[in-house]
Wavefront OBJ file of the C-alpha trace (Angstrom):
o trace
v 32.714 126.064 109.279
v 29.249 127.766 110.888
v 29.174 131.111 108.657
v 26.163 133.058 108.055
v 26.141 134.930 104.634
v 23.210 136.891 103.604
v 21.321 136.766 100.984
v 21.260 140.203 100.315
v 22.946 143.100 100.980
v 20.410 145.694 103.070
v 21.274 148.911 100.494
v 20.666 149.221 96.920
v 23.722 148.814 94.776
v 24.305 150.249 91.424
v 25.312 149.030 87.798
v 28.228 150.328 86.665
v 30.990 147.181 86.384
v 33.921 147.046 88.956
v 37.705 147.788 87.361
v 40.291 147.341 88.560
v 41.592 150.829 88.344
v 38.066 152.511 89.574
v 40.239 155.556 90.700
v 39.859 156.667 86.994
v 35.944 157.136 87.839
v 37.169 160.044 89.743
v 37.661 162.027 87.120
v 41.580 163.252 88.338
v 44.419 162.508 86.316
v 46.797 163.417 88.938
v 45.040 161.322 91.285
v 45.350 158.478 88.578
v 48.843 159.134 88.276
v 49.833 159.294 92.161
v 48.283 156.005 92.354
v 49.860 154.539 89.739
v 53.315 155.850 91.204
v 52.679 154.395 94.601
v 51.379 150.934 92.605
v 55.491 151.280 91.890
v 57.409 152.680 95.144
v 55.565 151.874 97.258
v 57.459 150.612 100.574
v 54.827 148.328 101.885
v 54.155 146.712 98.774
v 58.436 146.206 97.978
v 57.822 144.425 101.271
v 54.938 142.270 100.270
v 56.811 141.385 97.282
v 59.976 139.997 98.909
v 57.519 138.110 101.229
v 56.136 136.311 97.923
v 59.979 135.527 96.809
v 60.185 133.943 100.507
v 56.969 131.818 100.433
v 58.224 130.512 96.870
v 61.901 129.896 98.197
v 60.148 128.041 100.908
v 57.877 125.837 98.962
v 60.875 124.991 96.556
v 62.773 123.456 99.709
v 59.468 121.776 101.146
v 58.846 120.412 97.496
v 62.437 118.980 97.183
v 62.266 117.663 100.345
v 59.907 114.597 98.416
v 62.988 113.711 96.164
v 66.015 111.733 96.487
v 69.110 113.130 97.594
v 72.121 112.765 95.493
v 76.094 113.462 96.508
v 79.452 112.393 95.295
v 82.484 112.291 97.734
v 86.140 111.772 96.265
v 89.227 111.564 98.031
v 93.282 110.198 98.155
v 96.273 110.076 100.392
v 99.495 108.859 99.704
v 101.214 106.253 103.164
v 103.825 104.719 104.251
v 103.707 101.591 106.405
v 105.012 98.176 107.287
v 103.972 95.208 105.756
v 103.042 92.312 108.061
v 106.919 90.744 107.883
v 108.095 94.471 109.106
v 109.365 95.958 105.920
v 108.090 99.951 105.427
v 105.883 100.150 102.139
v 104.535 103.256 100.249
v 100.710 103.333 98.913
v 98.546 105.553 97.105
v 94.891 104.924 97.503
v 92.159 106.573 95.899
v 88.155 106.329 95.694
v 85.248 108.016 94.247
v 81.727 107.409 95.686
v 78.163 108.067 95.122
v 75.826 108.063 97.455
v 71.638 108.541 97.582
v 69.434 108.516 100.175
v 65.214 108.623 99.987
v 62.882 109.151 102.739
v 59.431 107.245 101.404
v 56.592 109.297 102.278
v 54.653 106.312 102.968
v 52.101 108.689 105.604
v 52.182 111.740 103.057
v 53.948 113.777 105.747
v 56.014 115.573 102.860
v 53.387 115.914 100.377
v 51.205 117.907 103.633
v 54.410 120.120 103.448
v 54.616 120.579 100.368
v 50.717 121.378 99.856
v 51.332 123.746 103.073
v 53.362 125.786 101.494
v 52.159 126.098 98.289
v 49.003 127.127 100.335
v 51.492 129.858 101.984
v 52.495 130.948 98.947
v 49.149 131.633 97.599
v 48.230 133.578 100.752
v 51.561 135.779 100.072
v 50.053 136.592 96.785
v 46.776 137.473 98.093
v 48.514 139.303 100.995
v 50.308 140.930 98.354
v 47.588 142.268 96.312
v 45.289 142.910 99.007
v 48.700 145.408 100.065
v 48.455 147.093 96.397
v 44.464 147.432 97.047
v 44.869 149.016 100.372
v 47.670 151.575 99.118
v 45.413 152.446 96.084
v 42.794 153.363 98.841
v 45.120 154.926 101.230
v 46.521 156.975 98.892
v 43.061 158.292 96.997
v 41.680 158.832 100.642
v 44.815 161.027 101.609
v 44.639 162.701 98.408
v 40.846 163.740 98.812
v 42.090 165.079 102.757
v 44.698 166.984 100.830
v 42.243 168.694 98.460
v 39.434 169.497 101.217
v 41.887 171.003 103.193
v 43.032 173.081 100.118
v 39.333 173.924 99.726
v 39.117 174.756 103.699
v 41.890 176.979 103.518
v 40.668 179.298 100.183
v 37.226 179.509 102.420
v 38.820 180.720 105.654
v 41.373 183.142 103.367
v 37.803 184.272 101.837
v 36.390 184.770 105.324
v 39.584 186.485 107.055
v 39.007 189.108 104.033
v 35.379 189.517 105.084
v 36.342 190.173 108.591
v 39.254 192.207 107.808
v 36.372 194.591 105.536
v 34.357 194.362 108.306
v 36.793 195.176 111.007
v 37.915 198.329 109.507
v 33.650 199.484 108.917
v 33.627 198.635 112.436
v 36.521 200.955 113.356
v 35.438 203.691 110.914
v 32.051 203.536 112.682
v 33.577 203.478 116.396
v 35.693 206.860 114.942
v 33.126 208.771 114.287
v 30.855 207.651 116.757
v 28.652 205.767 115.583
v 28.809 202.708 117.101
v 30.407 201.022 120.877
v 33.612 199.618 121.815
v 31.746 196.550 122.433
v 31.240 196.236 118.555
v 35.002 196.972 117.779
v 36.004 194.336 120.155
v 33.561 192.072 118.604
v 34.477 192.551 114.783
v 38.889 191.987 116.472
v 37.706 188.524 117.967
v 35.783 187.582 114.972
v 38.867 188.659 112.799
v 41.654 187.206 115.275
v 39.431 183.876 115.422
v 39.763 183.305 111.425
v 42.869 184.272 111.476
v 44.063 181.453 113.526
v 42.247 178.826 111.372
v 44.655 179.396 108.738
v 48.140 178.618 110.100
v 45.938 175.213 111.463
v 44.883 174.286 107.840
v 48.364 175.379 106.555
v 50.395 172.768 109.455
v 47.542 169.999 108.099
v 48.295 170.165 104.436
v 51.958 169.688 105.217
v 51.020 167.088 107.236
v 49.074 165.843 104.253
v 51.610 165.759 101.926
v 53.987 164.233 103.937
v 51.822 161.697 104.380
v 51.033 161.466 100.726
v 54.721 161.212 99.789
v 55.408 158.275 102.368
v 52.693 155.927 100.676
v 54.125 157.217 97.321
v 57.357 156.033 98.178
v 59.299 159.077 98.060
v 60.854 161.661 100.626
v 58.128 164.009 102.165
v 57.791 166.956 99.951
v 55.048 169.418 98.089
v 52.298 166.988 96.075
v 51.032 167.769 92.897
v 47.092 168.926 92.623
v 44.717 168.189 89.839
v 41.213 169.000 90.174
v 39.836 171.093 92.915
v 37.653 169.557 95.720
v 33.993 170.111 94.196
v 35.463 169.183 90.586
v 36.571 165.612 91.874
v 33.205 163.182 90.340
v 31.316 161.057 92.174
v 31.735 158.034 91.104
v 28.553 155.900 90.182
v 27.757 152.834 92.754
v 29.108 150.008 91.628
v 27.435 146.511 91.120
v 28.431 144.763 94.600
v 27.114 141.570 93.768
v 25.929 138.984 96.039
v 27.361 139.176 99.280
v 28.211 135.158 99.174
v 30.548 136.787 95.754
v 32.178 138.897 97.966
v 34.410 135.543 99.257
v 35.738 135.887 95.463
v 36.509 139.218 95.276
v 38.461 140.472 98.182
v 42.265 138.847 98.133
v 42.477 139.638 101.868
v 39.601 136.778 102.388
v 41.082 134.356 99.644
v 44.446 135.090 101.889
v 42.920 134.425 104.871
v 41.543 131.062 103.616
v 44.987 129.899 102.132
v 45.975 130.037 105.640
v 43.469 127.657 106.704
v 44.878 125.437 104.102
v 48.255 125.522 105.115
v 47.696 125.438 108.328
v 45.395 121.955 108.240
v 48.098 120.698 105.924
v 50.814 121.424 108.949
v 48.626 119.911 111.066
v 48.524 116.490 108.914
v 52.314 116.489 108.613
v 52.644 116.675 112.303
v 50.437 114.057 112.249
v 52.396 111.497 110.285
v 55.574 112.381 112.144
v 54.118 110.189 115.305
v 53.924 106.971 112.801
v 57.380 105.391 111.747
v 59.444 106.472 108.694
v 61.176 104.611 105.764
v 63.854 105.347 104.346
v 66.276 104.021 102.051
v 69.605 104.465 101.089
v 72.400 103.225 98.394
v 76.186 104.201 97.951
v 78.820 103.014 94.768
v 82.106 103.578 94.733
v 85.225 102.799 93.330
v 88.478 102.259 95.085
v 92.286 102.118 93.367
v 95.170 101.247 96.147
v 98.832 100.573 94.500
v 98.833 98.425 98.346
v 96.191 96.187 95.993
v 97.723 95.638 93.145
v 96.431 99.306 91.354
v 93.559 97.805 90.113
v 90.319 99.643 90.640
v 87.381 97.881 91.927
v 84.191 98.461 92.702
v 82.160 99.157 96.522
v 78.300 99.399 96.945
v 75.694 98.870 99.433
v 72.109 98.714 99.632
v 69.861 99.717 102.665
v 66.718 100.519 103.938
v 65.679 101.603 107.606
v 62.346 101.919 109.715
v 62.733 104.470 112.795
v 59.344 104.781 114.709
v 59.379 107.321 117.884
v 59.297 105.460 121.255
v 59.526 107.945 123.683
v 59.742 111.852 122.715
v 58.796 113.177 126.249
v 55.687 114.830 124.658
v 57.524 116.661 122.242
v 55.633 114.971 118.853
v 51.622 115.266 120.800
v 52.910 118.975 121.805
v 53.778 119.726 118.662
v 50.036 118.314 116.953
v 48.364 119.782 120.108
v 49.920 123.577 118.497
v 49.194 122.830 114.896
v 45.643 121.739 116.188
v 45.686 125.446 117.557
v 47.161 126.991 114.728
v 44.225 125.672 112.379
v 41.762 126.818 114.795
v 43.229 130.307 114.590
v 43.439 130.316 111.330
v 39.685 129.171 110.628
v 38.451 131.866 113.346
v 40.508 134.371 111.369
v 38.874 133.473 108.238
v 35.334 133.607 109.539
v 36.573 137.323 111.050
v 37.385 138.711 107.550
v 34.613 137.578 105.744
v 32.115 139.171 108.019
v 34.493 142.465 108.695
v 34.121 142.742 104.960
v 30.461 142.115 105.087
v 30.379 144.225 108.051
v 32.810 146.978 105.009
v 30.454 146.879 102.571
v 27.150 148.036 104.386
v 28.879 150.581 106.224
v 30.143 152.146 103.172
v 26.716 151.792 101.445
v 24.849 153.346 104.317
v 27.341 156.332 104.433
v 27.054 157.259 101.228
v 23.398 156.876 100.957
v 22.674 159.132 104.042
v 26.173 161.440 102.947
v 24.156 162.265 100.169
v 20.841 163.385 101.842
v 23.290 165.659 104.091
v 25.147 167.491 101.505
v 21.804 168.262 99.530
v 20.733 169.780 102.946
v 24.045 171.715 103.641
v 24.145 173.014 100.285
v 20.869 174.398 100.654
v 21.806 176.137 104.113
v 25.180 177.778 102.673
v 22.567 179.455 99.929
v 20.297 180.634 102.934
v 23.190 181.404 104.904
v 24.900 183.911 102.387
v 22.152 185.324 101.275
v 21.312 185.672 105.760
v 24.924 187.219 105.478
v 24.114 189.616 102.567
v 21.315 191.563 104.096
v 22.759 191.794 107.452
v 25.646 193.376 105.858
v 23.519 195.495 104.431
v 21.467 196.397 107.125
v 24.660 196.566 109.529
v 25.689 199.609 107.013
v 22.801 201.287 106.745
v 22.790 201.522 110.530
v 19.413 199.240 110.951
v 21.040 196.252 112.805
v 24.087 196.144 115.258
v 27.065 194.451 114.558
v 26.066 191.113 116.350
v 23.394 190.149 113.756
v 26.331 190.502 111.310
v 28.912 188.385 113.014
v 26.262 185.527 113.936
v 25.689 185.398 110.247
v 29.075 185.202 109.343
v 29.985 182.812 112.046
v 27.576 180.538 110.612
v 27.996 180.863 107.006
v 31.864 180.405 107.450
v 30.992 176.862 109.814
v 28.447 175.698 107.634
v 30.595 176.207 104.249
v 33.229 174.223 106.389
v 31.330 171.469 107.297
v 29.846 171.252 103.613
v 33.364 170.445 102.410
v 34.077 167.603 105.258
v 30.454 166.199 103.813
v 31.528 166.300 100.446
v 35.190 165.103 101.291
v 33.744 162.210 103.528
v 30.930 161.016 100.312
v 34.295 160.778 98.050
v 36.392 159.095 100.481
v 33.062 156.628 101.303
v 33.520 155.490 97.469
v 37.151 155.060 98.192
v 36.215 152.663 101.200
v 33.597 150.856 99.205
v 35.594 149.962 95.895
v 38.292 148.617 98.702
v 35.508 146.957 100.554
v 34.018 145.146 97.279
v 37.811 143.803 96.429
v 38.698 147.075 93.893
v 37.987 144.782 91.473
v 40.289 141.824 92.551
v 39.159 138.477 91.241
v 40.461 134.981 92.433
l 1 2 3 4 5 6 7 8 9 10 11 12 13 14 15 16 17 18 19 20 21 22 23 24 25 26 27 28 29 30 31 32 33 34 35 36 37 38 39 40 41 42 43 44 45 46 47 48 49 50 51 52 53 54 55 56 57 58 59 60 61 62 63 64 65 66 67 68 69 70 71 72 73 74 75 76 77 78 79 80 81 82 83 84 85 86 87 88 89 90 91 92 93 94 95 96 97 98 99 100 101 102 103 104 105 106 107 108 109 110 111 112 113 114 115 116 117 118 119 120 121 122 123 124 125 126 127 128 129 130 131 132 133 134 135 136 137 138 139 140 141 142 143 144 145 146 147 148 149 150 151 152 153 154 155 156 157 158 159 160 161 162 163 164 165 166 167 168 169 170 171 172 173 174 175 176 177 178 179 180 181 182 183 184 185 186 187 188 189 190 191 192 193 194 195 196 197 198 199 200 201 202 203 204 205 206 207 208 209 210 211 212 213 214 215 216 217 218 219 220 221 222 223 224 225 226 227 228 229 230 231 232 233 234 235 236 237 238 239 240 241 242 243 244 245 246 247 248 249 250 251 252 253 254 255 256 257 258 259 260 261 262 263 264 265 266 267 268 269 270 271 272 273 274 275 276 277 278 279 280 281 282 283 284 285 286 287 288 289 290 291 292 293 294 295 296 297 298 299 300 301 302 303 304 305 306 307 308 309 310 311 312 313 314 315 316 317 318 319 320 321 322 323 324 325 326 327 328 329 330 331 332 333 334 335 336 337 338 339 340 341 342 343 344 345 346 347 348 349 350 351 352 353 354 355 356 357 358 359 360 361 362 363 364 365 366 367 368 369 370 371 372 373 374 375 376 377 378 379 380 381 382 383 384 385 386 387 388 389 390 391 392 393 394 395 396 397 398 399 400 401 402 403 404 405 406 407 408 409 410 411 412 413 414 415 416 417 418 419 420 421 422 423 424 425 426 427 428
């Protein structure tokens, strides 16, 4: 395996240790609780589960494959027949029997299956948890969508009140002749234009919750809120680690490497099935005929074959040549995850270090902005300005305040992406 892990990662990373239930660090109990409700309904994660009770059921039947097989067989029959001077007779026979059979794993073809899927078991579990990790995320990212669209909506409702003040000082002016049609048509487009952001938000936070109530596990309906959008903490960086750490800490890479062992242990057992097999086999029995006197007596055998493939028509080499491929896949896929997650990690390091630097700077144009907004208001009523200085300042106060609250929403959902990118605190 050729795989390039860095030394470093090329952000700095904070302190703070990684738990396994960082959605506390948010700072919402009612995101703490949704999560914990979807850790229990979820659908996905029912599914992952049963997948873990199949790779188990599976390696219980590869693992007793190694063992001896046991069976008992009884039977009887009453007959009637003619002795050999031509007389009719009646018998009753009867016999009991044990039997065992044993395949010696003399090329460790059994024990490869047996190792292959306890390897597939493992990488259920992993699959399983990495499942739980993702639906954590899922769920705390959907939940932060569902509160900035909240936030997005009380802004617009804000704004359409602005315009609506506005429209009617526009129409009171355009009464008594103070101002143009052009400025009455104006102030209606601004107005009609906000008021059509509203049903938009509205149809996205039902979208939101229906989405929210699928990864919870329950039948799309209303969500319960906890802390508005700018109340919800950011969360302090957590210690990544070294990046060669990382392979420890996510269970979708300790998955993906189970797989390799399973499938090199598949490949060994196909393997061994082009060399001969042993086996061995032994019956006793015990047989009562009233033809033989009614006495019981006693039947065994002992045996032992060697069977060793001849011709197959390809089918044994075709079946090494695909487990050959199978490992290959399965090693390519495991050198893909590890450097997607590497690949996770800086990109959610780099978005919150430059998310940061943009909010500063959008917080500090909404102050300009409303303030911008406050004089031209002003001015607009004391006649000094027309309408359009007005609108341009609203237009871009009501934007900018917008846009600040997909900034903030995208820094919180960035700490979402990074505790799933470090493992959430997932150790193998």
């Amino acid at each position: 395996m050729d795989l390039a892990v860095p030394e470093q990662w090329s952000k700095a990373t904070g302190e703070s240790r990684l738990d396994q239930q960082w959605w506390n660090n948010f700072g919402d109990p009612v995101l703490a609780q949704l999560i914990d409700q979807g850790l229990r309904n979820n659908k996905d994660l029912r599914i992952a589960a049963a997948r873990v009770a199949e790779a188990r059921a599976l390696r219980d039947f590869e693992a007793g494959e190694e063992l001896p097989s046991l069976g008992f067989g009884a039977g009887g029959e009453r007959a009637r027949a003619l002795n050999p001077f031509g007389k009719p007779y009646s018998a009753n026979n009867a016999q009991a029997q044990f039997q065992a059979a044993y395949e010696v794993d003399v090329w460790g073809r059994l024990s490869a299956l047996t190792k292959a899927s306890e390897a597939s078991l493992a990488a259920s579990k992993a699959n399983q948890d990495a499942v739980a990790l993702s639906v954590a995320a899922n769920i705390a990212a959907t939940y932060i969508n569902l509160r900035t669209l909240d936030a997005r909506l009380i802004v617009a409702r804000q704004t359409l009140v602005s315009r609506t003040s506005a429209l009617k000082l526009a129409q009171s002016r355009r009464d008594n002749g103070d101002t143009s049609f052009l400025e009455l048509s104006q102030s209606k487009s601004e107005y009609h234009a906000t008021a059509q952001v509203i049903p938009q938000l509205e149809t996205a936070i039902h979208q939101a919750e229906h989405r929210l109530a699928i990864l919870l596990g329950q039948a799309p309906g209303p969500i319960a809120r906890g802390k508005a959008l700018d109340e919800i903490a950011y969360p302090e960086l957590p210690g990544t680690g070294l990046p060669s750490e990382l392979l420890k800490r996510r269970p979708d890479i300790a998955a993906a490497e189970d797989a390799v062992v399973a499938s090199n242990e598949r490949l060994s057992a196909a393997k061994a099935q082009l060399l001969p097999s042993v086996k061995l086999s032994a019956s006793l029995g015990r047989v009562t005929s009233t033809a033989l006197s009614g006495d019981p007596f006693t039947l065994w055998s002992l045996g032992g074959s060697i069977l060793a493939p001849v011709f197959e028509g390809g089918r044994l080499t075709a079946q090494v040549n695909a487990s050959v491929s199978r490992a290959d896949q399965a090693l390519i896929t495991y050198e893909k995850t590890v450097l997607t997650a590497f690949g996770e990690v800086e990109d959610e390091l780099a978005a919150i270090d430059r998310l940061a630097v943009q909010i500063s700077e959008a917080q500090q144009q909404t102050e300009a902005l409303t303030q911008a907004v406050r004089i031209a208001h002003s001015r607009y009523q004391a006649g000094y300005v027309s309408y359009l200085d007005e609108v341009d300042a609203q237009r871009n106060l009501f934007n900018v305040q917008q846009a600040l609250l997909q900034l903030q929403a995208a820094r919180l959902v960035a700490s979402v992406n990074l505790y799933r990118a470090l493992g959430g605190g997932w150790q193998q």
